[in-house]
C-alpha positions, 0 to 999 in steps of 0.5 A, a space after each residue: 424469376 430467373 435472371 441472365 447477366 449480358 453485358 450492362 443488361 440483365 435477361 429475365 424471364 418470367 411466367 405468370 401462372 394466372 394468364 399463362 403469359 410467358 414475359 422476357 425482358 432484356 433491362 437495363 441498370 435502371 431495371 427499365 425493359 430496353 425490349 420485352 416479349 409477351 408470348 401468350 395462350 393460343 388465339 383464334 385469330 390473326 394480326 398485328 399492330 402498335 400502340 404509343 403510351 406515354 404515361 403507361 408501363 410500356 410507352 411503346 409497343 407492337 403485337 403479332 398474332 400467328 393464331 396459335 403464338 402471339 407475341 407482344 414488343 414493347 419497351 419501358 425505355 427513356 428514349 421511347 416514352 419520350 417519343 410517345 408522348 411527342 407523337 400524342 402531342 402532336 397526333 392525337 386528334 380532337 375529341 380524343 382527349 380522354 384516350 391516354 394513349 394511341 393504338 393502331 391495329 389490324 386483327 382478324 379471327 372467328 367469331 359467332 361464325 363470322 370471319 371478322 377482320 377489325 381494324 383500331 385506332 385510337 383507342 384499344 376498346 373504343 367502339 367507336 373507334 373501332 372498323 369493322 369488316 365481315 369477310 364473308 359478307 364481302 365474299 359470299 353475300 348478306 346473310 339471309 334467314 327464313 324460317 320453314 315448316 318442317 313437313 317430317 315433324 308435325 305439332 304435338 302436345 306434350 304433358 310435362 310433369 312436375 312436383 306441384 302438377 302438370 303442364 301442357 306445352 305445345 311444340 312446334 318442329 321448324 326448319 331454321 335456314 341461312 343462305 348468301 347470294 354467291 353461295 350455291 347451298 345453304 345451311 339448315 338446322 333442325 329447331 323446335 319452339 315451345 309454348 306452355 298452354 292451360 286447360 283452356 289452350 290459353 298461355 300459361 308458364 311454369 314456376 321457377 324460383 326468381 334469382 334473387 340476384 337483387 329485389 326486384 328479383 325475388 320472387 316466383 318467375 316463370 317460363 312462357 315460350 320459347 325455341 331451341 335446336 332439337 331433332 325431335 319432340 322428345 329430345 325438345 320435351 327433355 331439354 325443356 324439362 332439364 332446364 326448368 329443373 336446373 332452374 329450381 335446383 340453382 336458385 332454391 334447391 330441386 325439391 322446391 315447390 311454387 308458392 301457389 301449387 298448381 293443381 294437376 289438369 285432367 290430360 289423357 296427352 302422353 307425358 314426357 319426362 326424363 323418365 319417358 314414361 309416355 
């Protein structure tokens, strides 16, 4: 860690290979940080804010967020934890108690494809400390969601087939779109759901080892029904298959076999497998 005598303060800077933060602090005799500075990985998003901690190893402090450079103040100084903790005494509210310490900010970034701004108070990851706002809810209006049939892309019936047998699943094309109410377009995706079906057209599942992540989790689970985004039945058929793979082969191993093997069902309905031998 290299240090910079400057008059009565030492200058170190230091990297921290685990989160990539570059930290300089400017400390005094006491090796108390009179200012430190954080600079940290890029960020999508965008804010500022303080924080007082008066039992914590920077009493006070401030952030800045200029999405690719974000830079945290603070400082370890005598002088700052003990207006810290004067300000908790007589600033805190009640029924904070529990919150060691006061934090204050305002960020804005990306999520989910939501433009979020979320202001703090009072407690960093507090939720229920915590103000919330949607600017494209603001701007552009509610999302809205409808779901409609694709006329390009009839239902069809699809034979899977695996080690242990066959199985019949039923997919159906639909048309996934979101509109606002101030915007003049709306977006619209390509979606496919899927139901695995017996001989009988009744709901059925195909194996897949349980994860055995505890005991309640050991043994064979199964897939039902389910969605996902795909441009075609065949691009869906392949995606279905792949994860019913990637399932045995994580949990059990790829030539795992359920432990009552189903018997094959006479089916003249082209397969689909990797392999497209339809």
């Amino acid at each position: 860690m290299p240090a910079f005598p400057i008059g009565p303060y030492e200058l170190t800077i230091k990297r921290d290979r685990r989160d990539g933060e570059l930290r300089i602090a400017l400390r005094d005799a006491d090796y108390s940080a009179v200012a430190r500075l954080t600079i940290c990985r890029p960020r999508a998003s965008v804010g500022a804010g303080f924080y007082l901690d008066g039992d914590g190893d920077a009493p006070l402090g401030a952030h800045l967020g200029l999405g690719l450079v974000h830079l945290y103040l603070g400082t370890e100084s005598r002088a700052a934890r003990l207006f810290a903790r004067w300000v908790e005494q007589w600033i805190k509210p009640k029924g904070f108690y529990k919150r060691r310490h006061i934090y204050t900010a305002l960020d804005a970034f990306v999520c989910d494809g939501a433009w979020m701004v979320v202001g703090r108070f009072f407690g960093s990851d507090d939720a229920d400390a915590d103000l919330s706002v949607d600017l494209k809810r603001v701007l552009f209006g509610r999302d809205r969601y409808e779901r409609q049939p694709d006329p390009e892309r009839p239902p069809e019936r699809r034979t899977l087939h695996f080690a242990e047998g066959s199985y019949t699943v039923l997919f159906t094309p639909y048309l996934a779109k979101w509109t606002r109410s101030r915007l003049p377009w709306a977006k619209t995706q390509r979606c496919m759901e899927y139901e695995v079906l017996d001989e009988n057209d009744n709901p059925s599942f195909i194996p897949i080892p349980g994860k055995g992540e505890n005991s309640w989790d050991i043994d064979d689970d199964g897939i039902y029904s389910g969605g996902m985004r795909a441009q075609s039945i065949d691009e869906a058929a392949g995606e279905l298959y792949g994860r019913v793979m990637s399932y045995r082969s994580r949990y059990a191993g790829p030539n795992w076999i359920p432990s009552a093997p189903r018997q094959p069902s006479p089916s003249d309905l082209p397969p689909c497998d990797p392999a497209m031998s339809a």
